[in-house]
Each structure stands twice: as C-alpha cells, then as structure tokens.
N, C-alpha and C positions, 0 to 999 in steps of 0.2 A: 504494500500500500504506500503511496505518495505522499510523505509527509509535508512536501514542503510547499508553498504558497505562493498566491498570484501578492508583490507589492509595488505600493510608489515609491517611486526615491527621486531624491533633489541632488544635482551635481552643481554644486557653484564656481565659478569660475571669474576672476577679477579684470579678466579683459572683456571686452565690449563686442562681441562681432556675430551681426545677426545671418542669416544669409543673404545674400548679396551677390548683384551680378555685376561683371564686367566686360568693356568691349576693349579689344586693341588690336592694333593690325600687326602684322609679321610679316619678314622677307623670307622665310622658307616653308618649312611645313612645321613649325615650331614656335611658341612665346618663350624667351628666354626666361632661364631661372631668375635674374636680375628685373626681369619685366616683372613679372609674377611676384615677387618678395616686394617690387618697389608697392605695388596694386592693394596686395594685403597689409600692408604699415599706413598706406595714405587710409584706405576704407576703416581702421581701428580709430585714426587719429580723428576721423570726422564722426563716426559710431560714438566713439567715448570720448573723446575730448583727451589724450593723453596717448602718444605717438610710444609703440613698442621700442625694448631699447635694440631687441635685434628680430630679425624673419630668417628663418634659413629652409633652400627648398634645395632636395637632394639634384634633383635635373634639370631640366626644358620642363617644358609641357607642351607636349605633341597636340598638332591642331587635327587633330579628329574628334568628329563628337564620342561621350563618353571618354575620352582621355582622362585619366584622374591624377592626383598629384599628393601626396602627404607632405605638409613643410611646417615646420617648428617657428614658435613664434615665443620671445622672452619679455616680459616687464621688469628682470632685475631681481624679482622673488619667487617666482615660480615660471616654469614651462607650459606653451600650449598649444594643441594639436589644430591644424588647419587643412580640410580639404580644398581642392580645387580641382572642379569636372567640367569640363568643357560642355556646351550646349549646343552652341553651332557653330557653323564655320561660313562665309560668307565670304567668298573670294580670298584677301588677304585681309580678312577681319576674324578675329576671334572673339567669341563670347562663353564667357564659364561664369559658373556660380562659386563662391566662397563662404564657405560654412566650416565654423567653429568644431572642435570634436574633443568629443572627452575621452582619456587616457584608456586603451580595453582595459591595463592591470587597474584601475581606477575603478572601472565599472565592476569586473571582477570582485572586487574587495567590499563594493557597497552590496551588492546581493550578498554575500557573503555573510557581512555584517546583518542585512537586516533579518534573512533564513535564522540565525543563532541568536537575533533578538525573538522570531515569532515560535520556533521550535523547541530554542533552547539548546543548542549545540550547533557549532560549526560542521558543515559538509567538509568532506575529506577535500577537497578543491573546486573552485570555480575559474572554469577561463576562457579568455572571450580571444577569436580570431583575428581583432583589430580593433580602432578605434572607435567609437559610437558618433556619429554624426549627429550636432548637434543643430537637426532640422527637424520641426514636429510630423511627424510621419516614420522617421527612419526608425531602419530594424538593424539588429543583430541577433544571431545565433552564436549566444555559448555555450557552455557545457558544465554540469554538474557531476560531481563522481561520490558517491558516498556509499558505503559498505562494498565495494565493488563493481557497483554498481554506475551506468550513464545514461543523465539524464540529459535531454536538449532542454535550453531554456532560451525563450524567446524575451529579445530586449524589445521597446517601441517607447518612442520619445512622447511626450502626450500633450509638454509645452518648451517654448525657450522664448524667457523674458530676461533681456537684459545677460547677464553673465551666466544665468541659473539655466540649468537644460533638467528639466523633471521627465522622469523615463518609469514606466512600469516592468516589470518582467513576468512570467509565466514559466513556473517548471511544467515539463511535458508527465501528464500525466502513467505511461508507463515507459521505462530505461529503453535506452537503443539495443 
C-alpha cells in the first residue's frame, strides 16, 4: 500500500525572473552564448530592479525551434537555474522564452522533506532528472525509492509569483 501523499510546496527564490520572451537576430544558425547571458541579466535587471552579478551559459543556443539551453545565473549569495527554449525562428530572427528553474537536488529535498513531515519518516531517496521549470504548467518526473521499492512521482508547478514557484507532486500510486 502507498503511503505516501499528493503535496504543495513553495520554492523561493530571490531573483526576479518571470517567463519571458525574446527576439534577436543571428548570423549563423546560432545566438551566441554572450547574446543569451547578455538577454537574461538585462530581463532580471528590468523584472527586479537589481542587475545579477554574473549569467553563465554553457554554449550557443542553436536557432531551431525547441532548442533548449540551461545557464546559471548568480546574485553574490546564492545560485540560479535558467532555461532558455527557442520558439521560432524567422529568417535571421530568433525568439525563445526564458524561465526561471528550480534546482532538481532542491526539488528532491523539498518532497522529501514534506513525505517525512506527513508520514513521518524519510523515503530511502528522492530524485528528480533535472531542473523544474519555473512556468505554471510545467512537469517533472522523479522518482521515489523506499523499502526497495520505485515509485514515479509527478512534479506540476501550480503558480510562480515573483521569486516563489509553488509546485505540487503526486506519488504514483503502485512502484515501477
């Protein structure tokens, strides 16, 4: 039997960055990484009022649609995850959205936490495949493991106000 539970959880975050889209043109089939980093410091600094002290994105970001990109963004006290997915491509124009993500080990730790608030014992582990996208809609699948056992457990965002991304999860009723 499945003890464990459907809960909310609140992820806070002290930078500002809603989703948000952007256009910019390219000379190859690519936004450089410098285009990209510069796009997601200016949209923080207008979002929040308060310019990151660095952005760092591992590549390019190839101009096809669905392109995606993961790049690190710092205020000095903490780290924070930033997607970027290309939406279209329009000749030598690129457009992608940028949305905020919350840490997977982060997300991991808060189920974790709250399963051993409602059960009363920690699962032998929680962990999630990547980062949670901090857009109201998005999912993730992680994974639950207690007595041997493996559970899926469904992430889904429910709001993101401001720095805060509130997510529910769902353990899968019977182990994989």
């Amino acid at each position: 039997m499945n003890r464990w539970l459907t809960a909310p959880l609140v992820m806070a975050a002290a930078a500002t960055l809603a989703a948000c889209s952007f256009s910019t043109s390219v000379g190859n089939t690519s936004v450089s990484k410098d285009d990209v980093q510069k796009q997601i410091s200016e949209k923080v600094t207008e979002q929040g009022g308060t310019k990151p002290d660095s952005v760092t994105c591992p590549s390019d970001l190839k101009a096809e649609v669905g392109a995606t990109l993961d790049c690190k963004m710092s205020d000095g006290k903490k780290n924070y995850g930033v997607n970027v997915t290309v939406t279209s491509v329009d000749g030598k124009t690129v457009n992608f959205d940028i949305v905020q993500t919350v840490d997977k080990d982060a997300v991991a730790e808060q189920i974790s936490e709250q399963l051993t608030q409602q059960v009363g014992r920690a699962p032998e582990s929680v962990t999630c495949p990547s980062d949670l996208k901090g857009d109201k809609g998005a999912t993730l699948q992680c994974e639950l493991t207690d007595s041997g056992e493996t559970y899926g457990v469904t992430v889904t965002v429910t709001s993101v106000k401001g720095g805060d991304v509130k997510f529910d999860f769902k353990v899968d009723d019977q182990p994989k």
